[in-house]
C-alpha positions as CSV (number, residue, x, y, z in Angstrom):
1,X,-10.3,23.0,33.1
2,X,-11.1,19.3,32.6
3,X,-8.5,16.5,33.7
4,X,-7.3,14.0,31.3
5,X,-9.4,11.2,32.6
6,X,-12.8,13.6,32.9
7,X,-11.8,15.1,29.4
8,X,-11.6,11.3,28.1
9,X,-15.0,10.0,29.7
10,X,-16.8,12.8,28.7
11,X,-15.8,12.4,25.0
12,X,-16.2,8.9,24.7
13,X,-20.1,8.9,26.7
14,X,-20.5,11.7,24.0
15,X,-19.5,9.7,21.2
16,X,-21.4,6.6,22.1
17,X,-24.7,8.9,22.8
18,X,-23.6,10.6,18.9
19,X,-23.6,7.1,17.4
20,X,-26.8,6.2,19.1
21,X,-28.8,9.1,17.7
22,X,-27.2,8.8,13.9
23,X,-28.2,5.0,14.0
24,X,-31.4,6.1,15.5
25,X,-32.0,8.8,12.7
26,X,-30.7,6.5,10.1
27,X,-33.3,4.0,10.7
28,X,-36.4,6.6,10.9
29,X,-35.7,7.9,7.5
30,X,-35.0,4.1,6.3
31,X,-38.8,3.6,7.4
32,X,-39.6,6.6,5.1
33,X,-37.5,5.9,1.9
34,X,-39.0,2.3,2.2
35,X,-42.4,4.0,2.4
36,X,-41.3,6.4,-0.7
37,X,-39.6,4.2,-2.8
38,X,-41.1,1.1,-4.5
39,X,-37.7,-1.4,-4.6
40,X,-36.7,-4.1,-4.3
41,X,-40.6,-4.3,-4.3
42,X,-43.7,-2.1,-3.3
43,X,-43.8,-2.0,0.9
44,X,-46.8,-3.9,2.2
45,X,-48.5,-2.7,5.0
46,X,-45.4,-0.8,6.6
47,X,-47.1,0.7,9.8
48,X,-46.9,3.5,11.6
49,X,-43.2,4.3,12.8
50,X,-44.0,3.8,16.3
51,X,-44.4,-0.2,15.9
52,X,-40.0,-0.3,14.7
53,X,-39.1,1.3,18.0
54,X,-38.3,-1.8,19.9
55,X,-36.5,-3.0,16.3
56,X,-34.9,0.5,16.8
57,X,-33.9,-0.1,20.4
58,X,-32.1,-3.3,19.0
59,X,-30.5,-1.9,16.1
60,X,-28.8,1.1,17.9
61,X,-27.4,-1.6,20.6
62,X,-26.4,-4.1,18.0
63,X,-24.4,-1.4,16.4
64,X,-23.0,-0.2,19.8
65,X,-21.9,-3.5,20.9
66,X,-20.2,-4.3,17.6
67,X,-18.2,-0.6,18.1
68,X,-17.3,-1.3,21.5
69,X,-15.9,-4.1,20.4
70,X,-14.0,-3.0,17.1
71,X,-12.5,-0.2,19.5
72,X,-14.3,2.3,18.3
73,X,-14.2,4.1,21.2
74,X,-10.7,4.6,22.0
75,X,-10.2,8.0,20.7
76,X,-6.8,9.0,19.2
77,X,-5.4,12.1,19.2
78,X,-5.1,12.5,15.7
79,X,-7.3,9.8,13.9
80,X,-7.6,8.7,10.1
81,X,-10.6,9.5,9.0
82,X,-10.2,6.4,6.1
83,X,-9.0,4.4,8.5
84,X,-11.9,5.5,10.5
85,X,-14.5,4.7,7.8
86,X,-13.2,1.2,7.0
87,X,-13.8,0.3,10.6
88,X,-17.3,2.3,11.0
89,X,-18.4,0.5,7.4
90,X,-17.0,-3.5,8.3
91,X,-18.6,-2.6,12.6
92,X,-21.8,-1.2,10.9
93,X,-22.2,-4.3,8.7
94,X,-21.7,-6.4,11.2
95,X,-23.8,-4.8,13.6
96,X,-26.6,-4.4,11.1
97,X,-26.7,-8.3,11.0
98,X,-26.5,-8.7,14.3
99,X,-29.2,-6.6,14.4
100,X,-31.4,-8.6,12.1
101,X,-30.6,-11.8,13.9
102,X,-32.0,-10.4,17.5
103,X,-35.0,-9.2,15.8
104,X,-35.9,-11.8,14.3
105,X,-35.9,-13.7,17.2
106,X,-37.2,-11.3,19.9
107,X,-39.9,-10.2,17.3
108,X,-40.4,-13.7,15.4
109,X,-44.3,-13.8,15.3
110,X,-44.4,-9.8,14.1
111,X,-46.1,-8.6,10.9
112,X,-43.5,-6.2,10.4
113,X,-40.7,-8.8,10.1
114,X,-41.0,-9.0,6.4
115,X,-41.0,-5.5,5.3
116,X,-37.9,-4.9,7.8
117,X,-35.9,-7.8,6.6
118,X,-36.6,-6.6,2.5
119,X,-36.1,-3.5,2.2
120,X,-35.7,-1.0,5.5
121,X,-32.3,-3.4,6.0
122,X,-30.4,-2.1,3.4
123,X,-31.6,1.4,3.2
124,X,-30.7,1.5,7.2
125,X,-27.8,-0.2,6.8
126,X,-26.3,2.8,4.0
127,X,-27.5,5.5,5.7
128,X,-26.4,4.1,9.2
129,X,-22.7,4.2,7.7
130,X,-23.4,7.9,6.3
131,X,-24.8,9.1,9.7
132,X,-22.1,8.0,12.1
133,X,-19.5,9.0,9.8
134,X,-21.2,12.6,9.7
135,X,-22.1,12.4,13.6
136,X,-17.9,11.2,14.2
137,X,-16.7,13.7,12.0
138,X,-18.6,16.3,13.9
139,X,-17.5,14.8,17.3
140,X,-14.1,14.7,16.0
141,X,-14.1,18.6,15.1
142,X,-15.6,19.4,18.8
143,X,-12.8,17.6,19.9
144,X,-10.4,19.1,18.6
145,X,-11.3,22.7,19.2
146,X,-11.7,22.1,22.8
147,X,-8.3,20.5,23.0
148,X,-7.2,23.7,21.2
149,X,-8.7,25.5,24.8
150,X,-7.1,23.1,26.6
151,X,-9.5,20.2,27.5
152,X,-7.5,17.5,28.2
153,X,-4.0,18.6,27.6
154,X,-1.1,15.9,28.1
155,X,2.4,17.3,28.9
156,X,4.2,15.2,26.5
157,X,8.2,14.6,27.3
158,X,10.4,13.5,24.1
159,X,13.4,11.3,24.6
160,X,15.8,12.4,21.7
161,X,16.9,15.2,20.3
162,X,17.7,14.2,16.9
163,X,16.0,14.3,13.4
164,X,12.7,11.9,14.6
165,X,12.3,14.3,18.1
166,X,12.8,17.8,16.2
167,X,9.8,15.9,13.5
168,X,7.7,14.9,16.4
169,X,8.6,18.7,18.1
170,X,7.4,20.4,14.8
171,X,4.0,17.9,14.8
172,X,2.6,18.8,18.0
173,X,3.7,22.0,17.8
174,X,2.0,22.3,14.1
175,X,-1.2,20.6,15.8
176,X,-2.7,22.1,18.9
177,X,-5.8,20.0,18.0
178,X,-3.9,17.0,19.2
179,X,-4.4,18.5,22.9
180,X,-0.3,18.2,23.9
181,X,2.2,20.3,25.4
182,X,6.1,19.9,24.8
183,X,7.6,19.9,28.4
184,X,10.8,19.2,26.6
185,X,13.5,16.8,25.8
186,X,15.3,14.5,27.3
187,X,18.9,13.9,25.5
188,X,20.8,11.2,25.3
189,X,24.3,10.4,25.7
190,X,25.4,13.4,27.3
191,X,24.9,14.7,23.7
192,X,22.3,18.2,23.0
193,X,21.8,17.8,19.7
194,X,20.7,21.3,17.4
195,X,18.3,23.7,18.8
196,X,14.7,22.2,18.6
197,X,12.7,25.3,19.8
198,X,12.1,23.6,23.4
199,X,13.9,23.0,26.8
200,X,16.4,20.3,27.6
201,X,15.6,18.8,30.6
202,X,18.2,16.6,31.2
203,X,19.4,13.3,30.3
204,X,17.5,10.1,29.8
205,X,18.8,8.6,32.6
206,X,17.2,10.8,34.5
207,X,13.7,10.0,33.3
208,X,11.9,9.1,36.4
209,X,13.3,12.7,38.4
210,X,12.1,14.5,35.3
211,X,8.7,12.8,34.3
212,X,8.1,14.1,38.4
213,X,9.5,17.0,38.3
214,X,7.9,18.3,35.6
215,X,4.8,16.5,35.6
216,X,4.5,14.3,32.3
217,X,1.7,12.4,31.6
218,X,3.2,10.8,28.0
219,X,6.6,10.1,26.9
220,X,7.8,9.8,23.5
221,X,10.9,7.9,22.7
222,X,11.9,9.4,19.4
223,X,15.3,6.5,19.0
224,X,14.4,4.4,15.9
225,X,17.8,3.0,15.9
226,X,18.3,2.4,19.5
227,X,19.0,-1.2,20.4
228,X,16.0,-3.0,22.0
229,X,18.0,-3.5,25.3
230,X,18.4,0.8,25.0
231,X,14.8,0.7,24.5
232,X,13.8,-1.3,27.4
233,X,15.6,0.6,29.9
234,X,14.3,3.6,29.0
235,X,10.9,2.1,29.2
236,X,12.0,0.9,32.7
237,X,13.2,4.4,34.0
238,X,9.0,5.6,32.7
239,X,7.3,3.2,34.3
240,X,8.9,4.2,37.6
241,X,7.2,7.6,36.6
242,X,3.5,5.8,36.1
243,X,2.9,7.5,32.3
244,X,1.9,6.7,29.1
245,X,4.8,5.3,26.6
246,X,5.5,5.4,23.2
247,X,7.5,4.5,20.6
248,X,8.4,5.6,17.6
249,X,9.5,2.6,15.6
250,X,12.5,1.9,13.7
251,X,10.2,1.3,10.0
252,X,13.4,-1.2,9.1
253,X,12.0,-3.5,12.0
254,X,8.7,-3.6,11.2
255,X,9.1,-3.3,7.2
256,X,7.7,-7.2,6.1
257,X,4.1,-7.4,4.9
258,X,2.7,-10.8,5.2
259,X,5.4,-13.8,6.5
260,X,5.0,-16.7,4.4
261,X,6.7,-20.4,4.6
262,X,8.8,-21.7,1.9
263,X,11.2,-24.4,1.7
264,X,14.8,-25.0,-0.2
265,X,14.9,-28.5,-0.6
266,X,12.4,-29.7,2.0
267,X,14.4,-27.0,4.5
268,X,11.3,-24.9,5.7
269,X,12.4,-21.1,5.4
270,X,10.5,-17.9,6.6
271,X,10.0,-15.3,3.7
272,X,9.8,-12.1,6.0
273,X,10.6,-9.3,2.9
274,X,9.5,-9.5,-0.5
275,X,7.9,-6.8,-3.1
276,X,3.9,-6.9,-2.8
277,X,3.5,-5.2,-6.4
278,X,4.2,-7.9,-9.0
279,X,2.2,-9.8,-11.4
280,X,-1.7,-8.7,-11.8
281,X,-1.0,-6.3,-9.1
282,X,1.5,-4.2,-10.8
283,X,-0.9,-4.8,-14.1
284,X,-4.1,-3.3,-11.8
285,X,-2.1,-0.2,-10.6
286,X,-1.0,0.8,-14.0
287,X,-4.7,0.7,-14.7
288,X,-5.6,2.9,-12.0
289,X,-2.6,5.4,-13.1
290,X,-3.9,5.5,-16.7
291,X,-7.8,6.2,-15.8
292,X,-6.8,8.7,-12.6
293,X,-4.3,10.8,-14.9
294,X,-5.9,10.7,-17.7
295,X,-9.5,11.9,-15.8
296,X,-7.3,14.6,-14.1
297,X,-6.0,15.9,-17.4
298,X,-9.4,16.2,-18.7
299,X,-10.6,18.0,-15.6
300,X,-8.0,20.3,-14.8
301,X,-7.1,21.4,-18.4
302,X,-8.7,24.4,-18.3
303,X,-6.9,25.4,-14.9
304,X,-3.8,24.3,-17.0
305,X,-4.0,26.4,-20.0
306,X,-4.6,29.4,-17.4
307,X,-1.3,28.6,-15.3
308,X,0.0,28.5,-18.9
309,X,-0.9,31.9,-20.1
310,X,0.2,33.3,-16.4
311,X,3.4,32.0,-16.3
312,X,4.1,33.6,-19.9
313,X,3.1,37.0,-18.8
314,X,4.9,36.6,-15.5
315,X,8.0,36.2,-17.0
316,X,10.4,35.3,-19.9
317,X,11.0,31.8,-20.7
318,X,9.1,28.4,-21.8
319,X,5.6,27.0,-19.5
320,X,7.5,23.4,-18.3
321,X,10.5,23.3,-17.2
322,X,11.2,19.2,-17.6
323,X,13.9,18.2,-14.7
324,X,15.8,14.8,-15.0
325,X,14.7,12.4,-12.1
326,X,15.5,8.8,-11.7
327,X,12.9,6.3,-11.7
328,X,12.1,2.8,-11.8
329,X,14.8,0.8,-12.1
330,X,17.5,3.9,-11.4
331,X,16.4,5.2,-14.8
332,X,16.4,8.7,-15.7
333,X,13.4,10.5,-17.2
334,X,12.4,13.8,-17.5
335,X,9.9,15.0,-15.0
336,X,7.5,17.8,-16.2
337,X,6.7,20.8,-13.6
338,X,5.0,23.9,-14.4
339,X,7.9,26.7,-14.3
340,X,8.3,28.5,-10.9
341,X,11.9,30.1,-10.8
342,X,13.7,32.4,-13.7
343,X,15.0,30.8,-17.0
344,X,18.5,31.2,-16.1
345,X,18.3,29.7,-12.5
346,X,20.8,26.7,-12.9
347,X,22.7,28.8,-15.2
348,X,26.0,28.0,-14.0
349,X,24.9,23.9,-14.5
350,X,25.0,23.7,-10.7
351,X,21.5,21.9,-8.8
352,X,20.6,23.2,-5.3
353,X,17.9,22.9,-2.7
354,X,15.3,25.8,-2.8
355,X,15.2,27.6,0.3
356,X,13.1,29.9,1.6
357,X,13.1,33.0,-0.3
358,X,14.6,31.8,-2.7
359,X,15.6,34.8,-5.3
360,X,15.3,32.6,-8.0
361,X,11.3,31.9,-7.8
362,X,9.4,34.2,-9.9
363,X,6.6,36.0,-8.0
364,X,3.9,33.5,-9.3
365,X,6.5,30.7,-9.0
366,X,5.9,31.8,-5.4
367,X,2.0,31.3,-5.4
368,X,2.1,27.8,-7.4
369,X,4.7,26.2,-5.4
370,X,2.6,27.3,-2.0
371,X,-0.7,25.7,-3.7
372,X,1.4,23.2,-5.1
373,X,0.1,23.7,-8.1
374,X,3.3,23.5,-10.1
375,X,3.3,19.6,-9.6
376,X,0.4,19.4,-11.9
377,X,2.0,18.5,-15.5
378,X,3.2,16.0,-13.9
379,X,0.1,13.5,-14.6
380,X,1.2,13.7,-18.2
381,X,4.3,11.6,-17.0
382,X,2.1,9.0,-15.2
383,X,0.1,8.5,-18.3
384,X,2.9,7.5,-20.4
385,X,4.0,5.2,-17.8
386,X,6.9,7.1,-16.3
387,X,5.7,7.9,-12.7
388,X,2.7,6.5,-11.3
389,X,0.0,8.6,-9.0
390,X,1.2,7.1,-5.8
391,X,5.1,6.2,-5.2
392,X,8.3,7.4,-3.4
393,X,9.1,11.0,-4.8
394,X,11.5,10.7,-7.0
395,X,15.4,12.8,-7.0
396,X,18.2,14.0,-9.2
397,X,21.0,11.8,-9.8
398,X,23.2,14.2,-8.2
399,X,21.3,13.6,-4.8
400,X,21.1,10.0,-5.3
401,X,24.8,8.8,-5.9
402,X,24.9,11.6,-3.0
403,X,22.2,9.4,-0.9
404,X,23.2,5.8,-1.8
405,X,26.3,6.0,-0.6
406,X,25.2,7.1,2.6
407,X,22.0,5.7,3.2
408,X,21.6,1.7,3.8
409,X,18.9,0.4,1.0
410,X,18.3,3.5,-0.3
411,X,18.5,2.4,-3.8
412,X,15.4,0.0,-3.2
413,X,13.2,2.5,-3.5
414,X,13.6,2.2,-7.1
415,X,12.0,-0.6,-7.9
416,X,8.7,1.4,-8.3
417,X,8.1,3.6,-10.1
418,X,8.5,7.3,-8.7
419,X,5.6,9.1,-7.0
420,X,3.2,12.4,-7.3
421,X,2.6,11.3,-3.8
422,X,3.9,9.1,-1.5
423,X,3.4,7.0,2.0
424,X,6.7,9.4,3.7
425,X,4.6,12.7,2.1
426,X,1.5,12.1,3.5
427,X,3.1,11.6,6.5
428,X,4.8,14.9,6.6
429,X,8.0,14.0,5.4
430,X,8.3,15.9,2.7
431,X,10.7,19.5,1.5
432,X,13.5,19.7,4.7
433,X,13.0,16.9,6.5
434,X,15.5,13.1,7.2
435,X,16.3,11.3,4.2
436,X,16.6,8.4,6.5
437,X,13.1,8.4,8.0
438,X,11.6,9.2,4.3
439,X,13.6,6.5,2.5
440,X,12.3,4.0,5.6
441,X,8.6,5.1,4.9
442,X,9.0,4.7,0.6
443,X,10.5,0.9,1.3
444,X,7.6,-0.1,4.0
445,X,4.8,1.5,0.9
446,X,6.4,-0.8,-1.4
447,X,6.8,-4.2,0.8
448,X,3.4,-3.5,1.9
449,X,1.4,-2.2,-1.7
450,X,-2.1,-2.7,-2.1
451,X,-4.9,-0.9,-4.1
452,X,-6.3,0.1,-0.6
453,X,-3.7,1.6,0.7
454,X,-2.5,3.8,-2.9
455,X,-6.7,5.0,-2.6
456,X,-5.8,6.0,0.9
457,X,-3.1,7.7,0.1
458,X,-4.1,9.7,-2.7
459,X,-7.4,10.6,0.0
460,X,-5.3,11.9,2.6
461,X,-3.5,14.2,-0.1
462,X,-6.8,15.4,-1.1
463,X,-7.6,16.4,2.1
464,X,-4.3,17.5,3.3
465,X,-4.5,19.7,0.0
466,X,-8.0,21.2,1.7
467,X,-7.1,21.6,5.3
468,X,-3.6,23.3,4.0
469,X,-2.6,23.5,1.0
470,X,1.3,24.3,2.2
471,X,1.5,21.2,4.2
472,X,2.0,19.1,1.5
């Protein structure tokens, strides 16, 4: 089996060599869609292919250079493929310019400057984009199923045995496409914590003796309230075992969006938290709410009126069930879910968790709530202005006079409006997982709101809805 460093070389010439040949392909059928297709005027005297190769030859470097330079090439272990495309679309423009810039000096005197520069520069420059995303995607797959045979595979140690290591325990475990292996745990304070599902290994003051002993290649602090000087020495006690660190941040500290500089009566002041969704902002995602829900609503009606008729047959009782929730502002509005459990499941006025097998679920209520289907109806409460598409999930009162008194800031979540999907959900925080870490996620989305970022979202839930429809 590959080491880690052969595993990463090979993958990374492979990508490059994958890049090349999409820009390379891209730019052979620009020469033929600008042969085909009269705009923005009818080609003059194109050619034959073989004159664009040195223009070729500069176009695939411009666009490797601008990638090795936008860090395209440092491969993570579980990448976003948005995140992905922003960078491959802003590196391919750039390198596309570039490109045009060295051609037109290394081939100033050419004939073929002309019909390059008019028309084969944006037909290359789309289908460049489309090709390397295709040719990455692919790569990425590969990758992962041969870190699912074991190429590569980092023994990963986790310091902390509380809710944040058990999430990180369940990630990797959930992932074997993200080529780790759980050595174990490292607690801290003489303390065990619950049962994770892996080995204790000792305490974190042991670090450097275990990282050895078991041979760990990455360590994953999992404190998030730990005081930086806790941090640090823990950092100290891994370095002494030469690995890889990280992190996982405490979302509290690194919350702010944007700093700005004020002043209070010529005092100059820092403003380090504010809310990013005011003003035309707030006015722009209500827009987007009121086109997405009601275009959803028109194109999953007919999937609605079957779930209708199915849960009538299924059994006894009415097709919603509306649930209050508290909203925007702390204000409680009925949220709308198709109906998954009996009539008479919160007959005795008492609100519970559902667990797993839960004898109150009807047998479809079963199958909707695994495809998540039963969250559905709830675009009718986005279009009257209730929820929106993106937002923190929204709870019962019961659980949040439960939460607020327990939870620091846990009421700010509420000033947005409530969520079909949210930053913590896509995430994974979502059903039996920390309040804490999911309220710390809902206040960094809305500190740090932007169109961009509620498209994102609602991508990833689209295709975390295709990979597994459960794991959202």
């Amino acid at each position: 089996m590959k080491s880690k460093t052969q595993t990463r070389t090979i993958f990374v010439l492979t990508l490059a060599l994958t890049d090349a040949a999409m820009a390379g392909l891209a730019f052979f059928l620009a020469y033929w869609v600008r042969s085909w297709i009269p705009w923005p005027d009818e080609a003059q005297s194109m050619g034959v292919f073989s004159d664009y190769i040195g223009v070729v030859l500069v176009h695939i470097v411009s666009i490797l250079g601008v990638f090795v330079f936008s860090r395209l090439y440092r491969l993570a272990r579980m990448p976003s493929r948005i995140d992905e495309f922003y960078s491959i679309f802003a590196s391919t423009t750039m390198g596309t310019l570039l490109g045009v810039a060295l051609s037109s000096l290394l081939f100033k005197n050419s004939p073929l400057e002309l019909n390059y520069s008019r028309g084969m520069i944006l037909y290359g420059w789309g289908l460049t984009i489309a090709f390397v995303t295709a040719g990455r995607t692919m790569h990425g797959r590969i990758r992962t199923g041969l870190r699912r045979q074991g190429w590569g595979r980092g023994r990963v140690l986790i310091v902390g045995t509380g809710d944040v290591g058990r999430m990180i325990f369940q990630k990797i475990q959930s992932n074997p496409g993200l080529g780790y292996e759980v050595a174990g745990f490292a607690a801290i304070n003489g303390r065990n914590g619950a049962p994770l599902g892996g080995a204790i290994l000792g305490q974190a003051g042991d670090l450097a003796s275990i990282i050895d002993e078991y041979q760990v290649d990455e360590v994953i602090i999992a404190l998030p309230e730990a005081t930086h000087q806790e941090i640090l020495m823990l950092i100290s006690e891994c370095e002494r075992g030469k690995v890889t660190i990280k992190v996982f941040p405490d979302v509290f500290q690194i919350m702010a969006g944007q700093v700005s500089i004020g002043d209070l009566g010529g005092l100059p002041l820092l403003t380090v938290r504010d809310i990013a969704l005011r003003g035309w902002r707030r006015t722009a995602k209500r827009l987007m709410d009121i086109v997405g829900a009601a275009y959803g609503l028109v194109l999953i009606s007919p999937l609605m009126m079957l779930m209708a008729a199915l849960i009538k047959l299924d059994s006894r009782g009415p097709v919603f069930y509306a649930q209050e929730r508290m909203g925007l502002d702390a204000r409680p509005f009925q949220m709308l879910k198709f109906r998954s459990m009996r009539q008479d499941a919160e007959a005795h006025g008492r609100p519970g968790w559902t667990v797993e097998d839960d004898p109150r679920v009807t047998r479809l209520g079963r199958v909707i709530r695994r495809i998540n289907v039963d969250e559905l109806p709830q675009l009718i409460n986005v279009l009257i202005g209730e929820m929106s598409l993106v937002g923190p999930r929204p709870e019962r009162p019961v659980y949040v006079n439960r939460f607020r008194r327990s939870i620091p800031r846990y009421m700010d979540r509420h000033w947005e409006k409530a969520g079909i999907t949210g930053w913590a959900q896509v995430n994974g925080l979502r059903g039996d997982t920390s309040i804490v870490e999911r309220t710390k996620y809902d206040l960094w989305y809305i500190e740090n709101w932007s169109l961009l970022l509620d498209i994102k979202i609602l991508l990833r839930t689209f295709f975390n809805l295709l990979r597994s429809p459960n794991a959202y």
